[in-house]
C-alpha positions in Angstrom: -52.0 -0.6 3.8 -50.6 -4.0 5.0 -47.2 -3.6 4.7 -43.6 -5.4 5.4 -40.8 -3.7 6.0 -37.7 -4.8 4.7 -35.2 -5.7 7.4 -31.8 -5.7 8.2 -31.4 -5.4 11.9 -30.0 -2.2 11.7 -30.7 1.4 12.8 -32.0 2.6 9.4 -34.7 -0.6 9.3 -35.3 0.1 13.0 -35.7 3.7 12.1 -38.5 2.9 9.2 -40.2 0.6 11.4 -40.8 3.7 14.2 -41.9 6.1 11.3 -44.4 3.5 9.9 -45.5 2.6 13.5 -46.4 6.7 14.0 -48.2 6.9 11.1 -51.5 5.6 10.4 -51.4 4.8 6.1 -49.3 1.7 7.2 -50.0 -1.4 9.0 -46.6 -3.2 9.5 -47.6 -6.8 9.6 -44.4 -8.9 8.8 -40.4 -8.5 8.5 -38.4 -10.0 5.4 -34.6 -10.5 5.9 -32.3 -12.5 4.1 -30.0 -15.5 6.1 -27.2 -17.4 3.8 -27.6 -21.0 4.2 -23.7 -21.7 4.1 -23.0 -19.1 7.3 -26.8 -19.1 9.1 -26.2 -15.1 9.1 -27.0 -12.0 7.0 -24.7 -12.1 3.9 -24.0 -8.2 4.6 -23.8 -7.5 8.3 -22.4 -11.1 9.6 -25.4 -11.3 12.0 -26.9 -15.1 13.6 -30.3 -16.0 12.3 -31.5 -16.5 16.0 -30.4 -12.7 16.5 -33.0 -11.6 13.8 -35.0 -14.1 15.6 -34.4 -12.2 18.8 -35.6 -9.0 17.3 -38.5 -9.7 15.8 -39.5 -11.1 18.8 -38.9 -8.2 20.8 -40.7 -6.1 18.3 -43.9 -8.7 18.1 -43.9 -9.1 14.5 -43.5 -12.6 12.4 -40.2 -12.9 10.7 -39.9 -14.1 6.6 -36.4 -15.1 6.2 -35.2 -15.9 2.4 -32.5 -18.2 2.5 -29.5 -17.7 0.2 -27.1 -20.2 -1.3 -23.1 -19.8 -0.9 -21.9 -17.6 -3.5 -25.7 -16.5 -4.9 -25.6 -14.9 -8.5 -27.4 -11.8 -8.3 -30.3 -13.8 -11.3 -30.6 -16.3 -8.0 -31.1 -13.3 -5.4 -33.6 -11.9 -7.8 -35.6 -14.8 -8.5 -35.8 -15.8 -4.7 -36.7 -12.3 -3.4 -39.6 -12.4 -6.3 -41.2 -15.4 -5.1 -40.6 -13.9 -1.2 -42.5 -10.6 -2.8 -45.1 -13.4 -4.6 -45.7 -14.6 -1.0 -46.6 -11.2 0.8 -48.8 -10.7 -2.2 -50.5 -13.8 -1.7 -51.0 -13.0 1.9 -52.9 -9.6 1.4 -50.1 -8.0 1.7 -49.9 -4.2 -0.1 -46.8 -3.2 0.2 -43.4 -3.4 1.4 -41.2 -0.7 2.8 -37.2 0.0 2.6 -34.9 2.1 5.4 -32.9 3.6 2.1 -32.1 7.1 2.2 -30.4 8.4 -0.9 -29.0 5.7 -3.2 -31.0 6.4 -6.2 -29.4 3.4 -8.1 -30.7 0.6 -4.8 -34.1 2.5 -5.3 -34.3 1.6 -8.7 -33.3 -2.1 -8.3 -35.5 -2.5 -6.2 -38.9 -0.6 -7.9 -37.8 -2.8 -10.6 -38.1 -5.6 -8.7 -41.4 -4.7 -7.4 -42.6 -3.9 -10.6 -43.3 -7.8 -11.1 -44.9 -8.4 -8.3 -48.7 -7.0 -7.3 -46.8 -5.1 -4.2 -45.6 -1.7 -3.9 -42.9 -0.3 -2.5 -42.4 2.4 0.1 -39.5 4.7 1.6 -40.4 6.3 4.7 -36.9 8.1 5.5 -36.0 8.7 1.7 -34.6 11.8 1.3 -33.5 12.9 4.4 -30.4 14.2 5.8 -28.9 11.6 7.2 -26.7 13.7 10.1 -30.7 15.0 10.9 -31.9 11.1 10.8 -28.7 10.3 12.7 -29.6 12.4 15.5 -33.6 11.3 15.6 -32.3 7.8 16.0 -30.5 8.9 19.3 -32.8 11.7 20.4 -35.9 8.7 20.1 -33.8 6.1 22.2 -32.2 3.5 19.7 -29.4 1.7 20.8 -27.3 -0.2 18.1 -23.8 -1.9 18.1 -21.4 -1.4 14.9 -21.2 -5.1 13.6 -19.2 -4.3 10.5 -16.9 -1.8 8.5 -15.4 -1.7 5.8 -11.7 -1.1 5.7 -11.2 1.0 2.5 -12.5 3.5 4.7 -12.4 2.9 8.7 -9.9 0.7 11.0 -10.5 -2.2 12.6 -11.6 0.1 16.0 -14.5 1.2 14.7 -16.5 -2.0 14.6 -18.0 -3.8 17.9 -18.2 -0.3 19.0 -21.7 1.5 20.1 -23.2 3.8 17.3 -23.7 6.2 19.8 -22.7 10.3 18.9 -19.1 10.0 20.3 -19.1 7.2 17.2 -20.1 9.4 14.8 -18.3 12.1 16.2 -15.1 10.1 15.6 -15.8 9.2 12.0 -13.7 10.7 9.0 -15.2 13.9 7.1 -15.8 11.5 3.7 -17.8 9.2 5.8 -21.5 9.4 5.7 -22.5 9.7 9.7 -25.4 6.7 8.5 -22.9 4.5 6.2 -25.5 5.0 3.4 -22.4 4.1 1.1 -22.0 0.9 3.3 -18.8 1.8 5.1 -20.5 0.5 8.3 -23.7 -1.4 9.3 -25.6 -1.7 12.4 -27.3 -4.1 15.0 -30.4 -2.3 17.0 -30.5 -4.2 20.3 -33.1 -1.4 21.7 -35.4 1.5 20.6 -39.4 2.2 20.8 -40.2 0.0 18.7 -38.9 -3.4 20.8 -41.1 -4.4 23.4 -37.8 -5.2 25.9 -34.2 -4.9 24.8 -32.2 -7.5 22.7 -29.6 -9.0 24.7 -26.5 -9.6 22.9 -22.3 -10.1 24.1 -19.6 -9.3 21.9 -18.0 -12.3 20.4 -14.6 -12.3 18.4 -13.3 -9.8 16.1 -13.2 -11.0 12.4 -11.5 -9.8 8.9 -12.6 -11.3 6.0 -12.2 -10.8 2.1 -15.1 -11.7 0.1 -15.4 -10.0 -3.3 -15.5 -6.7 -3.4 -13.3 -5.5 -0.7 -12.3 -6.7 3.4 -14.7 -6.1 5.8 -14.2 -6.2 9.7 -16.8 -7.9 11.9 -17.9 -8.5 15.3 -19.4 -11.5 16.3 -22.4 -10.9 17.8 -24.0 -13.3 20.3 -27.0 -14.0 22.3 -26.7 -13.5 26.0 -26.7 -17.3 27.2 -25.3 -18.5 23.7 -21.7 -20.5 24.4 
């Protein structure tokens, strides 16, 4: 199947990406992230365009982005990722594949979603234990930094950090050692499936409150970038 995965940049994307690469039912032939227009980065992880530029670069695979007004109603989102869905269909595209693990509810969005569009939708790590997938991201050589948290349930500390074990080691019992609940997201800078390592520096720490809670980011940066 021709098939786009879903990306965010971050270890449990990364981590789809190597499963469909091993397997031979999928032919991953394009990425699909979302940029706002108001920030030029993800509206979730804080990350630069020309970061997810970097990657898919790296990885050797052409990069959809669907661009995302300030302050997008969730009836704009929908409509914009169905027409992005429209387009893989339209370019013999079969399916397209998600780095979720458990969340049955973000499953469900999203096979509703699909369910419009002549594309279907694929999970390769659903279902597994998440401390097991957290330890086959490290034992197969990805290397990520910790862009954001979220501080209803880790401090400031954690984020610009590597996700490395001493990382997870250090998290609270509640907290899921993936952040499948979103109390942390990732940036992959390195792994099998990059064809050389993303370079990146560590810009300035930022706390913001946009609705729904305060988050903590790091400002990621390309090497070279001013």
């Amino acid at each position: 199947m021709r098939t786009c995965l879903n990306w965010s940049g971050g270890k449990d994307a990364a981590l789809a990406l190597s499963h469909l690469l091993d397997g031979a039912d999928h032919e991953v032939v394009r990425l699909l992230t979302t940029v706002s227009t108001e920030y030029d980065r993800s509206t979730t992880h804080g990350v630069r365009r020309e970061l997810y530029n970097e990657q898919a670069a790296a990885i050797g695979l052409p990069l959809q982005i669907v661009e995302l007004p300030a302050g997008v109603t969730d009836e704009q989102y929908a409509t914009r990722m169905r027409a992005a869905h429209r387009d893989l269909a339209e370019a013999a595209i079969d399916a397209v594949a998600f780095g979720d693990i458990f969340l049955e509810d973000v499953r469900e969005y999203r096979e509703e979603r699909l369910a419009t569009v002549p594309v279907e939708g694929v999970w390769p790590i659903w279902g597994r234990d998440t401390a097991d997938l957290v330890e086959e991201l490290f034992d197969r050589g990805f290397e990520a930094t910790v862009v954001c948290v979220d501080d209803a349930v880790l401090e400031e500390s954690f984020v610009g950090r590597a996700y490395d074990r001493a990382f997870v080691d250090d998290l609270p019992p509640a907290v899921d050692p993936a952040g499948e609940h979103g109390e942390f997201h990732t940036f992959v800078t390195d792994g099998p499936v990059f064809d050389r390592p993303v370079a990146v520096t560590r810009g300035e720490l930022v706390t913001r409150s946009p609705p729904g809670g305060t988050f903590h980011y790091c400002d990621l940066k390309p090497v070279g970038h001013g």
